[in-house]
TORKOL-4160 file (C-alpha; in steps of 0.2 Angstrom, whole numbers, padded with zeros to 4 digits, m for minus):
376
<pt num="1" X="0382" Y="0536" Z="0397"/>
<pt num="2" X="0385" Y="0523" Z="0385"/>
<pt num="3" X="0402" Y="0515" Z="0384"/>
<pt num="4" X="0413" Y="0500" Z="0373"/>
<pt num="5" X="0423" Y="0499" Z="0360"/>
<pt num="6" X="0414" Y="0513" Z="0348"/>
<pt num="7" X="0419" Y="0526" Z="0362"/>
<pt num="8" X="0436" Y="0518" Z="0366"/>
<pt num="9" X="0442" Y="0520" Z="0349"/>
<pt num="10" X="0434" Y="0536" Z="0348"/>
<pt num="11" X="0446" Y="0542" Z="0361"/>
<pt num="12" X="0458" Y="0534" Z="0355"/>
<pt num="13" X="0458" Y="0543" Z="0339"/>
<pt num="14" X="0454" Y="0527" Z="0330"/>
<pt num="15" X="0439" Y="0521" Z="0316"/>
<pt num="16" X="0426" Y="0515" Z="0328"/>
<pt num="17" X="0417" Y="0500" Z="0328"/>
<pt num="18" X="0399" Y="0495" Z="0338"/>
<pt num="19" X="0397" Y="0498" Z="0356"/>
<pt num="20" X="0391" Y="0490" Z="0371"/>
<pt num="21" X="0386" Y="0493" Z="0389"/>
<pt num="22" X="0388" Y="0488" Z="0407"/>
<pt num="23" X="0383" Y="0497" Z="0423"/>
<pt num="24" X="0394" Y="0498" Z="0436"/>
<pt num="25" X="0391" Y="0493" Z="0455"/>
<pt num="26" X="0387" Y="0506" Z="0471"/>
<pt num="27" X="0398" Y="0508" Z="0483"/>
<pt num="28" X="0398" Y="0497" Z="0502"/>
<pt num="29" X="0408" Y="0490" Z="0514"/>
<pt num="30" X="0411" Y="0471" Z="0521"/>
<pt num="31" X="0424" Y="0460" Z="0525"/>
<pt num="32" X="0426" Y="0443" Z="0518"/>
<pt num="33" X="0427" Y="0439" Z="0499"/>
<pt num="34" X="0410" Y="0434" Z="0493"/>
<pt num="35" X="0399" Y="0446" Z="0506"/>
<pt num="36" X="0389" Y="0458" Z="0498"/>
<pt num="37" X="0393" Y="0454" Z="0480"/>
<pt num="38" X="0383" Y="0451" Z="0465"/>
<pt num="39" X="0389" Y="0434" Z="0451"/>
<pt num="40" X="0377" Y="0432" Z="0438"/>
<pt num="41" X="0373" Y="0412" Z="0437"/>
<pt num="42" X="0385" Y="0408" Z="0422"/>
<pt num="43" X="0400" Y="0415" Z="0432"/>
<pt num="44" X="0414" Y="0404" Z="0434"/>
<pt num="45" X="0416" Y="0395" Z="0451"/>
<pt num="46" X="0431" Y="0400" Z="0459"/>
<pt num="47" X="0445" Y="0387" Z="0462"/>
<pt num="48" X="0453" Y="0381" Z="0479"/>
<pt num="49" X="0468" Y="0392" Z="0475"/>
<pt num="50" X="0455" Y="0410" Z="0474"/>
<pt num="51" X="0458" Y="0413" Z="0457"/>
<pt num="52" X="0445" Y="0405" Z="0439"/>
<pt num="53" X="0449" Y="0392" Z="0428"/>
<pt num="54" X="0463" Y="0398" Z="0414"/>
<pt num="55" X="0450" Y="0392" Z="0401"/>
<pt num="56" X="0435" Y="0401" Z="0408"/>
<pt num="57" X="0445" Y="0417" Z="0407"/>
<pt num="58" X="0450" Y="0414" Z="0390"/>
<pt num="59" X="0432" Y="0412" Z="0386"/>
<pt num="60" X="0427" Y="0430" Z="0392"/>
<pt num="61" X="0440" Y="0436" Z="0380"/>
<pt num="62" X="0431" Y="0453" Z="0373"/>
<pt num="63" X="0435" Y="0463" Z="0358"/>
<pt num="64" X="0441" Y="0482" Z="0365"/>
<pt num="65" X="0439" Y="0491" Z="0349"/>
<pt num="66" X="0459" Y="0493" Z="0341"/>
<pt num="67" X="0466" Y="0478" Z="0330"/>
<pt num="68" X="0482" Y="0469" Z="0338"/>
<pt num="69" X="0495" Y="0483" Z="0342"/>
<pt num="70" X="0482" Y="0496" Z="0337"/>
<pt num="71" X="0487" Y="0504" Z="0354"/>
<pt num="72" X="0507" Y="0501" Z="0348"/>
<pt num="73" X="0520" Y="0495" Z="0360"/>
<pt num="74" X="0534" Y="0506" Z="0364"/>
<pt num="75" X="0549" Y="0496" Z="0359"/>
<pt num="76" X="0565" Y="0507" Z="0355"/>
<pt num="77" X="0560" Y="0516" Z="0371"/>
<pt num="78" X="0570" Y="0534" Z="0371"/>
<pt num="79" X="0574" Y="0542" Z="0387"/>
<pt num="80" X="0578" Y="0560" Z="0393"/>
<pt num="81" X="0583" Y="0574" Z="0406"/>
<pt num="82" X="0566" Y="0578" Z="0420"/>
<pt num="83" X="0569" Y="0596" Z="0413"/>
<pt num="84" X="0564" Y="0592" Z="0395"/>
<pt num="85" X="0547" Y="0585" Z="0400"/>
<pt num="86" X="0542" Y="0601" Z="0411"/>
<pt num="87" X="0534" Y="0609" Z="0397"/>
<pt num="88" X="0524" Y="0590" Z="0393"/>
<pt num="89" X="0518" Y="0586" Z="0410"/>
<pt num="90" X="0508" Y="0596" Z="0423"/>
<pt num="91" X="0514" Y="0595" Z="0440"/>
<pt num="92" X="0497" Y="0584" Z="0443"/>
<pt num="93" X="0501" Y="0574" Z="0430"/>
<pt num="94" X="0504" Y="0556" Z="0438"/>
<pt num="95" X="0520" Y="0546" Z="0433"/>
<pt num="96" X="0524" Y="0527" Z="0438"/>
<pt num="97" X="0544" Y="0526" Z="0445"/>
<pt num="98" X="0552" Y="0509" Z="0443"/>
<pt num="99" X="0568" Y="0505" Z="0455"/>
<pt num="100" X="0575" Y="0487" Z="0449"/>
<pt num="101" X="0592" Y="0482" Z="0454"/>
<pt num="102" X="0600" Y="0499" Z="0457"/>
<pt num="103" X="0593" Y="0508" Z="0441"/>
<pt num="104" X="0579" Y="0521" Z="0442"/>
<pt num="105" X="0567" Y="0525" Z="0428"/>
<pt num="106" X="0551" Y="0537" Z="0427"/>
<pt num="107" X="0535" Y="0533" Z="0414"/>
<pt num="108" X="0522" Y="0546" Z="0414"/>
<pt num="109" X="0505" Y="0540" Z="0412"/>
<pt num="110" X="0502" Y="0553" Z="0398"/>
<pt num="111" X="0514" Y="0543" Z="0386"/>
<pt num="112" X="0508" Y="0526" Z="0393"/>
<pt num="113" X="0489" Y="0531" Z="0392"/>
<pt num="114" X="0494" Y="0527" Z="0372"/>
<pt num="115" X="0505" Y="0516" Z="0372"/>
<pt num="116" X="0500" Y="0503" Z="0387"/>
<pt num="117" X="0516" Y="0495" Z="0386"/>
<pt num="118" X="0536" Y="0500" Z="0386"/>
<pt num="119" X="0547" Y="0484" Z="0381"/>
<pt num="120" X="0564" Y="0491" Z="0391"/>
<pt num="121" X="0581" Y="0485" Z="0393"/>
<pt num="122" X="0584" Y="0492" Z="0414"/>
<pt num="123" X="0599" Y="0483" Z="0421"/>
<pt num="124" X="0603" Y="0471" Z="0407"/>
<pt num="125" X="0588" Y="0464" Z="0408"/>
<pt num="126" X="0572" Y="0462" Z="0397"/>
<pt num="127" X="0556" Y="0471" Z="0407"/>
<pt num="128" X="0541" Y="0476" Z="0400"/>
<pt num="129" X="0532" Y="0492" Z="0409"/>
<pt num="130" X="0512" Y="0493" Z="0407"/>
<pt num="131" X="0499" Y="0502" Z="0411"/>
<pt num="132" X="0480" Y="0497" Z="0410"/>
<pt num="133" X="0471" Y="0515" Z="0410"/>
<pt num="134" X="0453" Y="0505" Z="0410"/>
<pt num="135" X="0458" Y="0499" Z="0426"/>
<pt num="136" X="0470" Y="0509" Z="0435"/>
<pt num="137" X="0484" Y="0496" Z="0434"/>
<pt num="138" X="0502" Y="0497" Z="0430"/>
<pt num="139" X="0514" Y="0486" Z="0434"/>
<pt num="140" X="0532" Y="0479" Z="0424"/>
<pt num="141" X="0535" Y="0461" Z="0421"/>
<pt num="142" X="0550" Y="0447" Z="0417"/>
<pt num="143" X="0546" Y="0431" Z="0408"/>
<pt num="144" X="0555" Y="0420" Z="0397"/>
<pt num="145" X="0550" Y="0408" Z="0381"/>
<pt num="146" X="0551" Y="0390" Z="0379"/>
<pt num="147" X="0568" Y="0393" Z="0371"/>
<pt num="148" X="0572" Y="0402" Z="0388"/>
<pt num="149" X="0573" Y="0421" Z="0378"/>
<pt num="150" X="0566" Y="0436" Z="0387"/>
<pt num="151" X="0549" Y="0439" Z="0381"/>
<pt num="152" X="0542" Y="0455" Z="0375"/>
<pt num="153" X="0525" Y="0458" Z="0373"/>
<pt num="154" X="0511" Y="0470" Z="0362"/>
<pt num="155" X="0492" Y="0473" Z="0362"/>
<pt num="156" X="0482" Y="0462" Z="0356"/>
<pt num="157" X="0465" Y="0472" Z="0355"/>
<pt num="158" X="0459" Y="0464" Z="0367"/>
<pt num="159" X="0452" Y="0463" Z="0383"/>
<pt num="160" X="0447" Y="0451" Z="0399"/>
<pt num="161" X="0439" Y="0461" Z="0413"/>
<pt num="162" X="0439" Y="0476" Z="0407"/>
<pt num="163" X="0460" Y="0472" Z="0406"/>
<pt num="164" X="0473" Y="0473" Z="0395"/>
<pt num="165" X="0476" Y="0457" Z="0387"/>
<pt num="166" X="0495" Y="0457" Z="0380"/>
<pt num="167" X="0502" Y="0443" Z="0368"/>
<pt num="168" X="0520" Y="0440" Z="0368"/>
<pt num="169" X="0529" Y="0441" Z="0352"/>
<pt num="170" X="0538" Y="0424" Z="0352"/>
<pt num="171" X="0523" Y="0411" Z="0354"/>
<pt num="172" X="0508" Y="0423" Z="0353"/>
<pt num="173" X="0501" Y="0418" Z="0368"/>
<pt num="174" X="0490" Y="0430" Z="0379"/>
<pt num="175" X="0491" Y="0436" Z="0394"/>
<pt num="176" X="0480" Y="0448" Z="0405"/>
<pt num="177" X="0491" Y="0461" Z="0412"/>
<pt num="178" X="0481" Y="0460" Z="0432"/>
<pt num="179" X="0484" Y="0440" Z="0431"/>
<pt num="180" X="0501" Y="0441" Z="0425"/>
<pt num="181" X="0497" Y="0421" Z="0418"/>
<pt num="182" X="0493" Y="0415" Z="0402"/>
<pt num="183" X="0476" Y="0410" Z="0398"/>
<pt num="184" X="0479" Y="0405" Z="0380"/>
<pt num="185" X="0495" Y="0400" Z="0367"/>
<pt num="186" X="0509" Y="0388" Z="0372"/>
<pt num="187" X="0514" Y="0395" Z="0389"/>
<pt num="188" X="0496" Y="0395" Z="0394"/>
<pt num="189" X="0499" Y="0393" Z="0415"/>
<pt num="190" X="0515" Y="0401" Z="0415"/>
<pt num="191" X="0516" Y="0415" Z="0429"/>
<pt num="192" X="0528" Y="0433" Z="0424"/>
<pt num="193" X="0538" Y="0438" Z="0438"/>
<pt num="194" X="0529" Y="0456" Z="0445"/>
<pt num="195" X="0539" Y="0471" Z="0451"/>
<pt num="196" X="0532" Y="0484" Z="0458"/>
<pt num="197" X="0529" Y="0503" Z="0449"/>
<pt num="198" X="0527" Y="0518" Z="0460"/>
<pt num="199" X="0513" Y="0531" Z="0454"/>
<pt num="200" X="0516" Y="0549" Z="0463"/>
<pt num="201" X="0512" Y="0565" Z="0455"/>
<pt num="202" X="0527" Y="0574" Z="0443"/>
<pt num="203" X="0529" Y="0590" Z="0456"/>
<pt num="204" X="0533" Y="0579" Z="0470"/>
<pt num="205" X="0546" Y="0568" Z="0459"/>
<pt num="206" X="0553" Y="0584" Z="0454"/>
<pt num="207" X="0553" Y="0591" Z="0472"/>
<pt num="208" X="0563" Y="0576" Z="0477"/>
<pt num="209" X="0576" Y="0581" Z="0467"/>
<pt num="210" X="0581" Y="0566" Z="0458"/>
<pt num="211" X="0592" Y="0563" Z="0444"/>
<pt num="212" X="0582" Y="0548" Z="0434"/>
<pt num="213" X="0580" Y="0546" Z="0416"/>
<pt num="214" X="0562" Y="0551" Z="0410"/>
<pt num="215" X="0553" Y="0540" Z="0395"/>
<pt num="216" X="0553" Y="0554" Z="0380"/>
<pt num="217" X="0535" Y="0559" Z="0371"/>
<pt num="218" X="0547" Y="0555" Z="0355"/>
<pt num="219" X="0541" Y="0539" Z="0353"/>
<pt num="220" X="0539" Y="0538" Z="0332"/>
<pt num="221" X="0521" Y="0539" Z="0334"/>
<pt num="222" X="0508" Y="0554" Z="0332"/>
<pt num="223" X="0497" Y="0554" Z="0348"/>
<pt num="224" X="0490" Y="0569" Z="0359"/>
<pt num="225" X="0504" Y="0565" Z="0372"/>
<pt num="226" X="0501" Y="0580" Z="0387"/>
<pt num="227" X="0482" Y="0573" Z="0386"/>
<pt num="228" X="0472" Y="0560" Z="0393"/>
<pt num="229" X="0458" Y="0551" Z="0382"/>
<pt num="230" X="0450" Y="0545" Z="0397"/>
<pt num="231" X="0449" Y="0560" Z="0409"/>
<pt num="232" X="0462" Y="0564" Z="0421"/>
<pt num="233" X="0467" Y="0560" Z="0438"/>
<pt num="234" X="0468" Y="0577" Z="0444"/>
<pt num="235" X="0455" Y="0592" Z="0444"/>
<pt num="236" X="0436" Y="0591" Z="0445"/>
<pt num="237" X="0434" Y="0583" Z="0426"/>
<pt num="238" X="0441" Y="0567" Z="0431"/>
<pt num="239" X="0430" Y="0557" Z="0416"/>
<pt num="240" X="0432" Y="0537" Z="0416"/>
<pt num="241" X="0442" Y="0537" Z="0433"/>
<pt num="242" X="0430" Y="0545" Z="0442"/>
<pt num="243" X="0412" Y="0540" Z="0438"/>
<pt num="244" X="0403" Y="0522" Z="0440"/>
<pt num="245" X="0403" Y="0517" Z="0424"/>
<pt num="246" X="0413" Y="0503" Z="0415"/>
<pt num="247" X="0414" Y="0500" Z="0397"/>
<pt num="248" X="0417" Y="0482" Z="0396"/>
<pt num="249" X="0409" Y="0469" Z="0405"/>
<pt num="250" X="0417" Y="0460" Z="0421"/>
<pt num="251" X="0415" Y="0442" Z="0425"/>
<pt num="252" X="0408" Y="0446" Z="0443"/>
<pt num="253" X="0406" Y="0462" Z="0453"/>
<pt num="254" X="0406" Y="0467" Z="0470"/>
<pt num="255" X="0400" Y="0483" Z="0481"/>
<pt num="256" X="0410" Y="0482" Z="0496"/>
<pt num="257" X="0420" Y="0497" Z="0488"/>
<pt num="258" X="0415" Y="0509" Z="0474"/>
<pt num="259" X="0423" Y="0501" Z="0456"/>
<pt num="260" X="0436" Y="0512" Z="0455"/>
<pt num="261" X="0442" Y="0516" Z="0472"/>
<pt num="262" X="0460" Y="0511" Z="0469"/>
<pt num="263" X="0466" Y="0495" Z="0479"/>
<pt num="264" X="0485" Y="0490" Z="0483"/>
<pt num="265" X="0486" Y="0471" Z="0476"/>
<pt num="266" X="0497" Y="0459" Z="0482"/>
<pt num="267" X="0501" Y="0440" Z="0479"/>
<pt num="268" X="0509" Y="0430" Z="0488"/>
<pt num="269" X="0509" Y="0412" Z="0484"/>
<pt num="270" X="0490" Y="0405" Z="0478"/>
<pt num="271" X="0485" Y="0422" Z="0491"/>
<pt num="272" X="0477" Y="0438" Z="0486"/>
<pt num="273" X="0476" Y="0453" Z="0497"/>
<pt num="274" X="0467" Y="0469" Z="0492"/>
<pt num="275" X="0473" Y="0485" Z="0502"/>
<pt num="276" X="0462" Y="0500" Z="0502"/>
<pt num="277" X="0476" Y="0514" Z="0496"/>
<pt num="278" X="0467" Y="0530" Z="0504"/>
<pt num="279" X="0466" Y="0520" Z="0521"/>
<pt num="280" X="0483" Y="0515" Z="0520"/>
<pt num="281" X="0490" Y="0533" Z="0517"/>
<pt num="282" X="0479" Y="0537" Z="0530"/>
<pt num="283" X="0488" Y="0527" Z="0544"/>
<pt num="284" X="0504" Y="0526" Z="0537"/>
<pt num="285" X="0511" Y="0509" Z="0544"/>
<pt num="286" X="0501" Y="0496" Z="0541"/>
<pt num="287" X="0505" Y="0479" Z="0548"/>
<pt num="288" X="0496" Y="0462" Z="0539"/>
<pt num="289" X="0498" Y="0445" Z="0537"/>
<pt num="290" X="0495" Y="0435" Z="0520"/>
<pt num="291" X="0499" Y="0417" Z="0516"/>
<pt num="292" X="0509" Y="0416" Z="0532"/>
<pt num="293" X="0521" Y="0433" Z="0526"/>
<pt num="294" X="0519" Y="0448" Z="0537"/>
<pt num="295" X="0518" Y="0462" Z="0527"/>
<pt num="296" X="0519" Y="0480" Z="0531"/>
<pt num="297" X="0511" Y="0494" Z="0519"/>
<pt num="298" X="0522" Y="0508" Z="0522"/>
<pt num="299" X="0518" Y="0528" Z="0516"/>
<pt num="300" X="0531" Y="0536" Z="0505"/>
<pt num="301" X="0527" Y="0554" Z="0512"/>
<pt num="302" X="0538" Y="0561" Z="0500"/>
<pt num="303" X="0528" Y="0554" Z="0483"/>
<pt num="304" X="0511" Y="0551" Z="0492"/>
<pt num="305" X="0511" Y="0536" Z="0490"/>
<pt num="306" X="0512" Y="0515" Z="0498"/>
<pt num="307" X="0525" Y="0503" Z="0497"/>
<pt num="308" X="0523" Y="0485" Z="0504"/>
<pt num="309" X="0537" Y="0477" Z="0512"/>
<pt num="310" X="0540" Y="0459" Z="0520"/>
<pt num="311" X="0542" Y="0462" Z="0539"/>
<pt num="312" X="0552" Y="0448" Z="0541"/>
<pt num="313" X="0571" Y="0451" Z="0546"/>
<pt num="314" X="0579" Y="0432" Z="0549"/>
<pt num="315" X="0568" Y="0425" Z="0561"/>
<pt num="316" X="0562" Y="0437" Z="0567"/>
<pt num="317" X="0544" Y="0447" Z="0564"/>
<pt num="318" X="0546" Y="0463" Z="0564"/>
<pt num="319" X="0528" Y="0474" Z="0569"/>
<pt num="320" X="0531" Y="0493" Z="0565"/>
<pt num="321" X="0521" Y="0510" Z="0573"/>
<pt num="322" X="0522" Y="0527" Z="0569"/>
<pt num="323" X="0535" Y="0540" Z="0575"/>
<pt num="324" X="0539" Y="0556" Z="0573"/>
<pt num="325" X="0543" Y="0564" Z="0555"/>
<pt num="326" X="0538" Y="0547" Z="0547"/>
<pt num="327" X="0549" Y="0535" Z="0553"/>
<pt num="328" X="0544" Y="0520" Z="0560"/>
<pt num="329" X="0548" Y="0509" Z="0578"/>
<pt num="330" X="0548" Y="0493" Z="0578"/>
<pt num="331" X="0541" Y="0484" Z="0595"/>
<pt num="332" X="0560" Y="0484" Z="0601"/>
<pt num="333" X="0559" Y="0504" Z="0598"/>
<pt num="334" X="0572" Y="0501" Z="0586"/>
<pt num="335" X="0571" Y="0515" Z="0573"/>
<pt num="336" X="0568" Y="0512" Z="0554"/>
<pt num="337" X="0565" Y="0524" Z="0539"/>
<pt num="338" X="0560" Y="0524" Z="0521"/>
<pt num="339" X="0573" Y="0531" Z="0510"/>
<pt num="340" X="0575" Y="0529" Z="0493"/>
<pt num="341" X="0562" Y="0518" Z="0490"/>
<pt num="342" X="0571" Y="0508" Z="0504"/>
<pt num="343" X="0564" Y="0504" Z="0520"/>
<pt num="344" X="0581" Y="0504" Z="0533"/>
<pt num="345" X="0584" Y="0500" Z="0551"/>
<pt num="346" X="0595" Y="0507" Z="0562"/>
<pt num="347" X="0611" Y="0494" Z="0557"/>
<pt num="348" X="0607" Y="0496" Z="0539"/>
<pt num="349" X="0597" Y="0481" Z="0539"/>
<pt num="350" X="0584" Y="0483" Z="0524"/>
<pt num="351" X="0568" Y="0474" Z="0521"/>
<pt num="352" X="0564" Y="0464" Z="0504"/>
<pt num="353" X="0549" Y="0475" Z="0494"/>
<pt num="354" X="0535" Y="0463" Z="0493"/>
<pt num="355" X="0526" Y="0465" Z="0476"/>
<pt num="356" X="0509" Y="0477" Z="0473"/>
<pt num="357" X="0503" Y="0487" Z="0461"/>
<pt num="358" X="0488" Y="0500" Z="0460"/>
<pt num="359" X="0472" Y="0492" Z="0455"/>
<pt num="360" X="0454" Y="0498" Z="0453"/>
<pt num="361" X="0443" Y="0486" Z="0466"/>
<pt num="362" X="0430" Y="0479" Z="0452"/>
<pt num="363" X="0445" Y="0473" Z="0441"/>
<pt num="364" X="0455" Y="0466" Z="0455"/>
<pt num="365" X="0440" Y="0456" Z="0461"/>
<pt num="366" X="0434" Y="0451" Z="0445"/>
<pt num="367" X="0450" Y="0441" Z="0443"/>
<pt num="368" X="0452" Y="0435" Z="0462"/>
<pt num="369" X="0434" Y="0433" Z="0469"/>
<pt num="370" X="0442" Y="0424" Z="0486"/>
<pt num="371" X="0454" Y="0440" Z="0489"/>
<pt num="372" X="0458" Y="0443" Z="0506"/>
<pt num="373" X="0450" Y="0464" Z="0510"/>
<pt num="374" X="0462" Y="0472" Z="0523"/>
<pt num="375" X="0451" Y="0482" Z="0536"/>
<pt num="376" X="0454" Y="0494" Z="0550"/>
């Protein structure tokens, strides 16, 4: 199957331009960054801090098909009751859940899919909520400008990795959603502050019962909202999530998991660690290390889904196991639970969320070759 910016803007419903190839990797398994993986000689060298030279990003800065904001930015985002989308959304349909300073907000990916980015006011504060569908990521950001204003951010057409390559409004500089740096523009080295989004499934939200607002299809534009240019994450006929192929090409590849087998991501400092998702559902309590941190990758039961949390409560270090009805003991056989999005022990101590976001495996390693892979 051939794949590039003539099929992308066909899906998208937009006049299409030439195409181009790439063929995806096979499936493996290893360990350390590096092992088993494929670099084609004119790859950039990875620096000491596991991530590429700013500039040799911006040089692998590919044309996706849309002009800037062909995919238009939601920026007068309008919200409504759960009920009103019932007829919209499936209850496969996956939606991404943002919890930021005691406000709750629900995005489904059937309205993002067209829109890749929500410029949102939560909390009194600036965010902007996006969604890569070409590589399975989604995550909400903070930034300011130079003259210290929240920035806010569009398409630009573009793409680094297969990746969404946002601009912001106020300087033009760009900024590959997965890096969440700028590789180009004035604030070229500044780093947006990350918060997590949750993706579950709209009938288990609704089963939870929860009273959130829910991003409205009335967004001013005419798109096939209910529908998924790509394929979809539920049913046989998954399309782009589920086979091999890619449509853009990556700066390096590796086979230790298939492409698209999604991946937790998480930073901490100048440290990358890649969390096989499935595996961490799997055994529910997780407990790692990165950069010095311990981390735990906890399963939310409820939404089927992981959260990462520090496992650090003053000085102390915390290391979690599985008891019964999904809670967890720490080694003191102290009891803790995850409860609205809040992982609580038995005083009412609670654990800062570490930041992750969902990622397809070849995208996360194209962007962070020395990742860290967390195995069994």
């Amino acid at each position: 199957m051939k794949h590039g910016p003539l099929t992308r803007r066909r899906m998208l419903g937009l006049t299409a331009l030439g195409a181009a190839g790439v063929t995806a990797v096979g499936a493996g398994r290893g360990w350390r960054a590096g092992a088993n993986s494929e670099q084609s000689p004119a790859t950039p060298a990875a620096t000491p801090t596991g991530g590429t030279d700013l500039a040799a990003f911006a040089d692998e800065i590919a044309h996706g098909g849309p002009e800037k904001d062909g995919i238009p930015p939601i920026d007068a985002p309008k919200f409504v009751a759960a009920d009103e989308l019932d007829q919209l959304l499936k209850p496969q349909d996956r939606i991404f859940v943002l919890d930021y300073r005691g406000e709750r907000r629900v995005y489904p990916q059937q309205v993002l899919v067209w829109h890749e980015i929500v410029n949102d006011v939560v909390a009194g504060d600036q965010l902007s909520v996006t969604y890569c569908p070409l590589t399975g990521s989604a995550v909400a950001f903070t930034g300011r400008g130079p003259d210290g204003a929240p920035l806010t951010f569009g398409t630009s057409g573009k793409l680094v990795n297969s990746n969404l390559l946002m601009y912001d409004r106020q300087t033009d500089s760009q900024w590959p959603q997965i890096l969440g740096r700028a590789i180009t523009g004035a604030l070229t080295g500044t780093t947006l502050t990350e918060i997590p989004l949750v993706w579950t499934t709209w009938e288990r939200w609704r089963s939870r019962g929860v009273d959130a607002p829910v991003l409205s299809a009335e967004t001013g534009h005419i798109r096939g909202y209910g529908q998924d240019p790509y394929g979809s994450y539920a049913g046989a006929d998954q399309g782009y999530y589920q086979d091999d192929g890619l449509f853009f090409p990556v700066m390096r590849r590796d086979d230790r998991f298939g492409p698209k087998e999604i991946m937790l991501g998480v930073k901490v400092g100048a440290e990358r660690l890649a969390i096989p998702k499935q595996t961490a559902l799997a055994k529910g309590v997780w407990n790692l290390e990165l950069a010095g941190q311990p981390i735990a990758a906890v399963r939310d039961g409820a939404l089927e889904t992981v959260r990462v949390f520090s496992r650090r409560l003053g000085t102390l270090t915390l290391t979690f196991q599985l008891a019964e009805a999904g809670a967890l003991r720490d080694q003191d056989g102290r009891g803790w639970r995850l409860a609205d999005e809040v992982l609580t022990g038995p005083n009412g101590e609670r654990l800062p969320v570490v930041p992750f976001y969902d990622v397809m495996w070849f995208a996360w390693y194209a962007f962070f070759p020395e990742t860290h892979v967390a195995t069994e």
